[in-house]
C-alpha positions in Angstrom: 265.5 65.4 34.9 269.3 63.8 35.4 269.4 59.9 35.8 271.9 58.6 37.8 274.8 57.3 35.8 274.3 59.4 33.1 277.3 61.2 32.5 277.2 64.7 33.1 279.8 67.6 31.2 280.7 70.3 33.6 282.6 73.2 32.3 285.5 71.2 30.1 284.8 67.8 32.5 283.0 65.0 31.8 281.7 63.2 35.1 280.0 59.7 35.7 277.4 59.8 38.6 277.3 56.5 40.4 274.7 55.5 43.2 274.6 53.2 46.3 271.9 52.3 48.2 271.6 50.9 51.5 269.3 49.0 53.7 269.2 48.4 56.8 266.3 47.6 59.5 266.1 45.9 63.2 263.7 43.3 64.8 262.5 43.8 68.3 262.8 46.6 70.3 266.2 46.2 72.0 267.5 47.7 68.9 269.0 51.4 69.1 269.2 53.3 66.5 273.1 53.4 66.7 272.6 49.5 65.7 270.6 50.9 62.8 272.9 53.5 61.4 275.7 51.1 62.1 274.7 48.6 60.0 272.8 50.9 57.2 276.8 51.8 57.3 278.0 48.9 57.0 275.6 48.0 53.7 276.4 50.9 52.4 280.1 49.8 52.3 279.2 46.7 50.6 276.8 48.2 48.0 279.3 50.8 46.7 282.4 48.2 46.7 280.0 46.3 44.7 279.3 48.9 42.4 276.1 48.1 40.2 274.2 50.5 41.8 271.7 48.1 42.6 269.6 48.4 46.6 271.7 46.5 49.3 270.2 45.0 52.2 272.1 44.5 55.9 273.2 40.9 56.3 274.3 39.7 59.7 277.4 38.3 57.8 278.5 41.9 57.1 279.0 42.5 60.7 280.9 39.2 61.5 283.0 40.3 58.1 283.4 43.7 59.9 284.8 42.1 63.0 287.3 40.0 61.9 288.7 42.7 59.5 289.3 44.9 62.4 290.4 42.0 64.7 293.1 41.2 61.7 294.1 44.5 61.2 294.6 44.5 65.2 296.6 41.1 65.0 298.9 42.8 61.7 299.9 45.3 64.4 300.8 43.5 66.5 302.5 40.3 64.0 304.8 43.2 63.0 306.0 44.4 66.5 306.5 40.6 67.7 308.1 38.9 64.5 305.3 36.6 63.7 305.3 37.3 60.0 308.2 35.6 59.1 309.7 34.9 55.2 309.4 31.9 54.1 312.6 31.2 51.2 311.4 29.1 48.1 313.9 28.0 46.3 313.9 28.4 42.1 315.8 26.0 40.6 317.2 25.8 36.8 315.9 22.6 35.8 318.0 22.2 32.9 320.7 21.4 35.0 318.8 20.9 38.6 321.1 24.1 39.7 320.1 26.3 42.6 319.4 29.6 41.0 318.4 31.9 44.2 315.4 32.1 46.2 312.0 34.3 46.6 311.3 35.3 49.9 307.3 34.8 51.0 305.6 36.4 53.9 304.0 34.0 56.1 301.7 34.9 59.3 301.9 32.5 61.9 298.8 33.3 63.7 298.9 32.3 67.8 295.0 30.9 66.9 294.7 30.3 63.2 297.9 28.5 62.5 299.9 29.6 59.3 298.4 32.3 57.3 299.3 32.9 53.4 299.6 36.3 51.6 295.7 36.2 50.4 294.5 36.7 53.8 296.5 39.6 55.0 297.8 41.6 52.4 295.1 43.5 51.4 294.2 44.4 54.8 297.8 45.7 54.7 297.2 47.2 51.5 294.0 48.9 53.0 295.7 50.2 56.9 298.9 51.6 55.1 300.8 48.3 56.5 302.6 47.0 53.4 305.6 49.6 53.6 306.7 47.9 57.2 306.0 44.3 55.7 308.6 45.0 52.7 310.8 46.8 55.3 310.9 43.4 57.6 311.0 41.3 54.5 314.0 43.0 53.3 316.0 43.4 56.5 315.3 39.4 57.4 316.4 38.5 53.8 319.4 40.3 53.8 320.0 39.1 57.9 319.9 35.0 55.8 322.2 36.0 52.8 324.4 37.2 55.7 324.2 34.2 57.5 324.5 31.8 53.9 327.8 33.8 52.8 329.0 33.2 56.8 328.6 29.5 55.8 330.2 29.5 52.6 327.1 29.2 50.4 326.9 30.6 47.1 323.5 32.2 46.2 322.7 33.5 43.2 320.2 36.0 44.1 317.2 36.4 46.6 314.1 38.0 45.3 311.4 40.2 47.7 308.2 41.4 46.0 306.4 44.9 46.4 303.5 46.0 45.6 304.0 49.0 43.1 303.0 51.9 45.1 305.8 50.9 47.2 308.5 51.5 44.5 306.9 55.0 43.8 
């Protein structure tokens, strides 16, 4: 008998067997059983991002989590298209001598119902849908658009910084 997570050596290969398991049931009987596999999916999700290979049941809260990710990855769409992630410049300042020393540009969402949104709550979505190569792309474009506009007005900066994530630079 083979237990699960034992490692296992195929030909010149070593491989390490991991498990999820999923549960997922229904009250009543409105429920269909597209509900059921639905949200046996959606615990399943959970259980192997989890990884301990220990039983998962459904939780309501894995639906609601469900439906904002794909309402946010709905709304990244659309930010992109319309402008509404805009770069934020931070200034970095040499405070030995209280010199301006460049700035780093930020993303920042404003959201039409959730206000202004920080990194944390979009990048990895954009991370997940393929997104992050059209966030650098505006980041870059609007940075570049500002230095234009600075050297226009006679300002001298240093440098502007723009991060990437590092399969970007690949």
């Amino acid at each position: 008998a083979i237990r699960i997570a034992q490692p296992i050596r195929l030909a010149d290969q070593e491989f390490a067997p991991r498990a999820a398991i999923a549960l997922a049931q229904v009250e009543g009987t409105t429920a269909t059983i597209d509900q059921l596999i639905r949200r046996a999916d959606l615990a399943l999700i959970a259980a192997k991002s989890r990884g301990d290979g220990r039983p998962l049941w459904f939780d309501p809260a894995m639906e609601a989590a469900m439906a904002e990710r794909n309402m946010i990855v709905s709304d990244l769409r659309a930010a992109l298209t319309n402008g509404d992630i805009q770069p934020r410049f931070e200034p970095q300042v040499d405070l030995g001598n209280a010199r301006l020393t460049g700035f780093e540009v930020l993303a920042r969402w404003q959201h039409p119902e959730r206000g202004l949104l920080s990194p944390v709550d979009f990048l990895p979505v954009m991370e997940e849908t393929g997104q992050l190569e059209r966030l650098s792309e505006v980041m870059i474009y609007r940075a570049l658009t500002a230095l234009r506009a600075w050297d226009a007005a006679g300002l001298d900066i240093p440098r502007v910084g723009v991060n990437f994530a590092a399969e970007e630079l690949h």
